[in-house]
C-alpha positions in Angstrom: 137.8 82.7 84.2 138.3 82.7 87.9 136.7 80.3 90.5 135.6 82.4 93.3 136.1 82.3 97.1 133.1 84.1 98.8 132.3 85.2 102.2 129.7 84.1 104.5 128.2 86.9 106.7 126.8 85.8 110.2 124.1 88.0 110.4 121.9 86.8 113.2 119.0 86.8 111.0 120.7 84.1 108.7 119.6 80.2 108.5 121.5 77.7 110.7 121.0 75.4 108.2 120.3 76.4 104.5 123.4 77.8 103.2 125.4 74.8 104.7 122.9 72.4 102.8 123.3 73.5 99.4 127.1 73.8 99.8 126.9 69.9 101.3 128.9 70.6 104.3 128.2 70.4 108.1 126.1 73.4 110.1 128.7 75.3 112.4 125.3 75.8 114.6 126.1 79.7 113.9 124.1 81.6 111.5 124.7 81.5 108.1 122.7 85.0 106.2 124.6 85.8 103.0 127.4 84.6 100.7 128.4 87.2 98.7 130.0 87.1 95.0 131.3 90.5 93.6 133.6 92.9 94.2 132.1 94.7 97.4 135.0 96.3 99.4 133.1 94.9 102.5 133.4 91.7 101.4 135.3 91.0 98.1 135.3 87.4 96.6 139.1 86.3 96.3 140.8 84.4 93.3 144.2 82.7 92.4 145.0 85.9 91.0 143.7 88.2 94.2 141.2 89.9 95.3 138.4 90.8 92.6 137.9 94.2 94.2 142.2 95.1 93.1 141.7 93.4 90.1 139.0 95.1 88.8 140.8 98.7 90.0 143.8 97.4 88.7 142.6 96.9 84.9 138.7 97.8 84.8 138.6 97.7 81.0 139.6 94.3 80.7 138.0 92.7 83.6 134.9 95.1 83.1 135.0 95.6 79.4 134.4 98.9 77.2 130.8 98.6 77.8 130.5 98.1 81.1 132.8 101.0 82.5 131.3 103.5 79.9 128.2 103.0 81.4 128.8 102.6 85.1 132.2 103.2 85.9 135.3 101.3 86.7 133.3 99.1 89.1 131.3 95.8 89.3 127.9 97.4 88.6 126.2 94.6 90.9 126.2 92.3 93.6 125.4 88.8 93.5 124.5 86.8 97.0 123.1 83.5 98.9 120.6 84.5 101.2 119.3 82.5 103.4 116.8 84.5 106.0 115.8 82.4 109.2 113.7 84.9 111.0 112.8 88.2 109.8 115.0 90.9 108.3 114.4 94.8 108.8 110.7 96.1 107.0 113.3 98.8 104.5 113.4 100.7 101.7 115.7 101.8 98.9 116.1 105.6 97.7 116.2 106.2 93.4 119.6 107.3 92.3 118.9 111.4 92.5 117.7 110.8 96.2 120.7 108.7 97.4 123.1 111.4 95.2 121.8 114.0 97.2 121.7 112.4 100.8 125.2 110.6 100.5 126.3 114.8 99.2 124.3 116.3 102.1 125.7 113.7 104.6 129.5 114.0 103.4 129.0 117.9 103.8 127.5 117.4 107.2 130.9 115.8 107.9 128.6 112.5 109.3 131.1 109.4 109.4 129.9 106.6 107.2 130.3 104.3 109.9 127.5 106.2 112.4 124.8 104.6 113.5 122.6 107.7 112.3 124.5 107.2 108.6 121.9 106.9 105.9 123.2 107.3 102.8 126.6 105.1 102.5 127.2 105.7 99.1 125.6 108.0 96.0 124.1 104.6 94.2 120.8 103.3 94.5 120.0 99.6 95.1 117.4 98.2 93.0 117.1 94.6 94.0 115.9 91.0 92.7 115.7 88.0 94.7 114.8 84.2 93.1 113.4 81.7 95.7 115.8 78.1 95.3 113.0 77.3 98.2 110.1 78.3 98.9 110.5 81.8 100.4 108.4 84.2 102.1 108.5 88.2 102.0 106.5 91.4 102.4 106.5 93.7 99.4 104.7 96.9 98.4 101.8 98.4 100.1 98.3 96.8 100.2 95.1 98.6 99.4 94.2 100.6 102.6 90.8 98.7 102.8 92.7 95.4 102.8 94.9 96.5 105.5 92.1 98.2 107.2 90.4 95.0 107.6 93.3 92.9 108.9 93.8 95.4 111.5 90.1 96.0 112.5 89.7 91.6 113.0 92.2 91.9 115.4 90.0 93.9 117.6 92.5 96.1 119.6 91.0 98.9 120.2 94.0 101.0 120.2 94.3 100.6 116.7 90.7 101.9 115.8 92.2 105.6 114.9 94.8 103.6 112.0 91.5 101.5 110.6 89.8 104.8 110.4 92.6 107.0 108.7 92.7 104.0 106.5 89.3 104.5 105.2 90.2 107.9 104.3 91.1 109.7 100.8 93.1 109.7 98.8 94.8 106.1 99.2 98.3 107.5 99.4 98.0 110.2 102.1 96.4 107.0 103.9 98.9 105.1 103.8 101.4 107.9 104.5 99.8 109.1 107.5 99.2 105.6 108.4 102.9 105.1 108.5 103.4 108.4 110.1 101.9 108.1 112.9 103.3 104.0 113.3 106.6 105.6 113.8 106.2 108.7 115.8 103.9 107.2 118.7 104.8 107.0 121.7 106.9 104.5 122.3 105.5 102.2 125.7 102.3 103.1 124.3 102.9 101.3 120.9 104.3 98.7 122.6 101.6 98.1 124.4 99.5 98.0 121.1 102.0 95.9 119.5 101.6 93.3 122.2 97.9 92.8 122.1 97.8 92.8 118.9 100.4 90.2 118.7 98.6 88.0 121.1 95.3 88.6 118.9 97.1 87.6 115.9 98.6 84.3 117.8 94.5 83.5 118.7 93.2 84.3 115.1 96.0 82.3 113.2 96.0 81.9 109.3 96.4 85.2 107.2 97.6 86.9 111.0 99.7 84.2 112.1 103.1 85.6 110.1 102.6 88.8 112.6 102.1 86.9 115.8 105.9 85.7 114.5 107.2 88.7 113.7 105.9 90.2 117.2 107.9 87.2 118.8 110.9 88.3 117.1 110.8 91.7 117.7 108.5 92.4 120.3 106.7 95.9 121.1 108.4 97.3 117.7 105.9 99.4 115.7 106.6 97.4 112.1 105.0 94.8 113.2 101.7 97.0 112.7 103.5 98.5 109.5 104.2 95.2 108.1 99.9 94.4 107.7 99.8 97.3 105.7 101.8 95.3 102.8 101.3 92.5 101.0 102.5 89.2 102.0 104.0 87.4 99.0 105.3 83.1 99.3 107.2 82.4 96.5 108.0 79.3 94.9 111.5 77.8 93.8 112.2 79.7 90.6 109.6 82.8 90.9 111.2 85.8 91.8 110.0 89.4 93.6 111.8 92.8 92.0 112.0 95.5 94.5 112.8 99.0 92.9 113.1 102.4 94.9 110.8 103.4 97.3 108.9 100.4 97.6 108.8 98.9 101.3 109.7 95.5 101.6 111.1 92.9 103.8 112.8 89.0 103.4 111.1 86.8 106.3 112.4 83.0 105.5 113.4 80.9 103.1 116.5 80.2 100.9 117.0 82.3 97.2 119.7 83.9 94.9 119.4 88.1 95.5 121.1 90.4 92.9 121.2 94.4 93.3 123.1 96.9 92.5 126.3 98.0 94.5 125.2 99.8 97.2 124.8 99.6 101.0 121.9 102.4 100.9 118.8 101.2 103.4 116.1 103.3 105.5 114.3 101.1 107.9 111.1 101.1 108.9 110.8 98.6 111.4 111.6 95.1 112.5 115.8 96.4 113.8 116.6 98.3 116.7 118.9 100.4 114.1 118.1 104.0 113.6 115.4 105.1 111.8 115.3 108.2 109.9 111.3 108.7 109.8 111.7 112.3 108.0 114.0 111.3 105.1 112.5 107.2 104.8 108.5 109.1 104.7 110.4 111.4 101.6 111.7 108.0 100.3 108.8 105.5 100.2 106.6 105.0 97.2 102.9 105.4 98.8 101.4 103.7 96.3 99.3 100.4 96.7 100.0 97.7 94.3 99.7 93.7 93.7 103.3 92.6 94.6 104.4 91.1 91.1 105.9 87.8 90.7 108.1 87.2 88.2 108.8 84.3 86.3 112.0 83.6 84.3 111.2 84.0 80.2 112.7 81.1 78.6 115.2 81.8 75.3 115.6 79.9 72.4 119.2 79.2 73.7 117.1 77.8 77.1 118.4 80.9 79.3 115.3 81.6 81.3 115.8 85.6 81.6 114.3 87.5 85.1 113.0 90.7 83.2 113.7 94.0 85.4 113.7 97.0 84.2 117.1 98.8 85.2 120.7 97.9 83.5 123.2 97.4 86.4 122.4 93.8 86.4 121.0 91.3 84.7 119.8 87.7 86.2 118.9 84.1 84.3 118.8 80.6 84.8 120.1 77.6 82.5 118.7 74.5 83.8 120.9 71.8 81.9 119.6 68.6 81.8 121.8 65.2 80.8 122.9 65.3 77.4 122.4 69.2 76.5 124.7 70.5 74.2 126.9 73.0 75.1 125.8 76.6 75.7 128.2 79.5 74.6 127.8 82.5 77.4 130.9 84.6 75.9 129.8 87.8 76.9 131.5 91.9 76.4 130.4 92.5 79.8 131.4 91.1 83.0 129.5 87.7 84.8 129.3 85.8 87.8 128.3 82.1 87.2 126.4 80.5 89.9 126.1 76.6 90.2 122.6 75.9 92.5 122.4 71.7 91.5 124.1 69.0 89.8 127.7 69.4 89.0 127.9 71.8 85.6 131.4 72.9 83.8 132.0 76.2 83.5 135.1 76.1 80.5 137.6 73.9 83.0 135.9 74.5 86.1 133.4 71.7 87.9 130.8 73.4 89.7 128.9 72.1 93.0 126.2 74.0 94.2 127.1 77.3 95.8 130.1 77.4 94.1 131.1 80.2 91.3 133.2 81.9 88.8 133.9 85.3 87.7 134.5 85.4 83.3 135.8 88.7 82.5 134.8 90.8 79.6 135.4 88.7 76.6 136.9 85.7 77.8 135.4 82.3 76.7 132.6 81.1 78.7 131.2 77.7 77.7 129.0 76.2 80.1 128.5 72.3 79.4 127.3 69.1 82.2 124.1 68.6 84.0 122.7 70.9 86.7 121.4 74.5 87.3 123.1 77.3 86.5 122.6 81.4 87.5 123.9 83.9 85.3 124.8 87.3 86.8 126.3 90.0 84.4 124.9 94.1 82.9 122.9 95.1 80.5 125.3 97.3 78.4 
């Protein structure tokens, strides 16, 4: 197996302090948003051995395995990552596989370069997504019921946003919401502003369930998602719960520390909180309108003691080994590819201590005995 190097993006978004903390190590004072452990051509973990982007394309059966390639190609199928989120990331959404197939085609054709601003689609994959709270960890995910978000808008008594609590009492639910959203991001733009200021300063008065909106209006002031984020559901996780986001459903990360896994693609349509572009024609084809109870999910414990995140797509597969002093060895030989992920203690991966933050790549087939104290993730497919 291969002990990995991984990059640290500097995202401005990212923790000062969190990353830096579990790696035991001093703050630079610059932000610290993601470490990143796969094969990503952006951003490729290195080994002795080079790259683990060229090895992979230099021998994909037997870093990959059989499996693994038959079912998703000569690539790393998934992307495992720190993230540590110190003030709000952008209120986005994920296309399903046929939609970012046909956008990435229709974009190449259009001869649109992949680095454009207005670039949607950056690949033909979609990016189904799982992130596990190490602390507790705060995020916005799926839509509320329109009466819900109805009534958090009306307490705020603005009256420019009267029209939205009425079109929210409307039928059916999801032409609600969509027109809702709509009209959030094709209003004028001083005018929502405007909007968005009073009802930030309402929020900052009321406090409690509209206090995380008073925030997000100080981080991004006079930007319409701050509206569209009270129409979904707030979610606070706790160290070891986890959120699964799947296509189409709107979502955004707004603090806290956690282990994210997703499938290998950059493909994202914004719908607030960034002054990127926002596509509002091809994100309203994208997003799931569709109110729902944001599920948490809690790992399922094994009779081997790997605690399994259950999610229902196969390009990756996330669990936990919590090892306490004494345990007996756990065999995690595998036929398909996996990133090991130390988050406490000091565990052995076959040779190879462990601190937290630190990881290894175990191809297809290699031995992988993990044995010592501390908490382990374990990234790999479902093939």
């Amino acid at each position: 197996m291969d002990r990995l190097v991984n990059t640290v993006r500097p995202y401005a978004w990212g923790s000062t302090t969190a990353i830096p903390e579990l790696l035991g190590i001093a703050p630079t004072g610059e932000p610290q948003a993601e470490m990143w452990m796969g094969a990503h051509p952006g951003a490729p973990s290195r080994t002795e051995r080079g790259p683990l982007n060229e090895l992979i394309a230099a021998d994909p059966v037997r870093e990959l395995g059989q499996r693994s390639v038959d079912a998703f190609g000569p690539r790393l199928p998934f992307l495992l990552k720190l993230l540590a989120a110190g003030a709000p990331l952008s209120l986005q959404v994920h296309p399903d596989l046929a939609q970012a197939r046909a956008g990435h085609a229709a974009e190449e054709a259009a001869g649109i370069p992949v680095d454009a601003p207005h670039r949607t689609y950056k690949d033909a994959n979609h990016k189904p997504e799982l992130i596990c709270a190490l602390t507790p960890f705060e995020g916005l995910c799926g839509f509320r019921t329109p009466a819900d978000a109805a009534d958090l808008l009306a307490e705020l008594g603005v009256d420019s946003l009267k029209p939205y609590v009425d079109l929210l009492h409307a039928h059916p639910e999801e032409a609600a919401l969509r027109e809702v959203l709509t009209a959030l991001l094709t209003a004028d733009p001083d005018e929502m502003a405007h909007t968005v200021t009073e009802a930030a300063a309402a929020a900052d008065r009321l406090g409690g369930a509209h206090a995380p909106y008073a925030s997000l209006a100080h981080h991004y002031p006079g930007d319409p998602g701050v509206i569209a984020a009270m129409l979904l559901n707030r979610v606070l996780l706790q160290p070891g719960e986890a959120l699964y986001l799947g296509a189409g459903v709107p979502h955004a990360y707004l603090s806290g520390l956690g282990v994210e896994i997703m499938a290998n693609s950059d493909n994202v349509l914004r719908c607030g909180l960034t002054p990127k572009h926002i596509d509002v024609p091809e994100l309203l084809r994208v997003v799931r309108f569709e109110p729902n109870d944001a599920t948490v999910l809690r790992p399922e414990a094994s009779p081997t003691g790997e605690e399994v995140y259950d999610t229902p797509i196969d390009e990756f597969r996330l669990s936990r080994l919590v090892r306490p002093e004494g345990a007996a060895p756990t065999d995690l030989t595998a036929p398909t590819p996996q990133i090991l992920l130390a988050v406490a203690g000091r565990p052995k991966a076959g040779d190879i201590t462990l601190a937290p933050g630190e990881s290894v790549f175990v191809p297809a087939g290699e031995p992988a005995e993990l044995t010592g104290t501390g908490t382990v993730f374990r990234a790999t497919v479902v093939a």
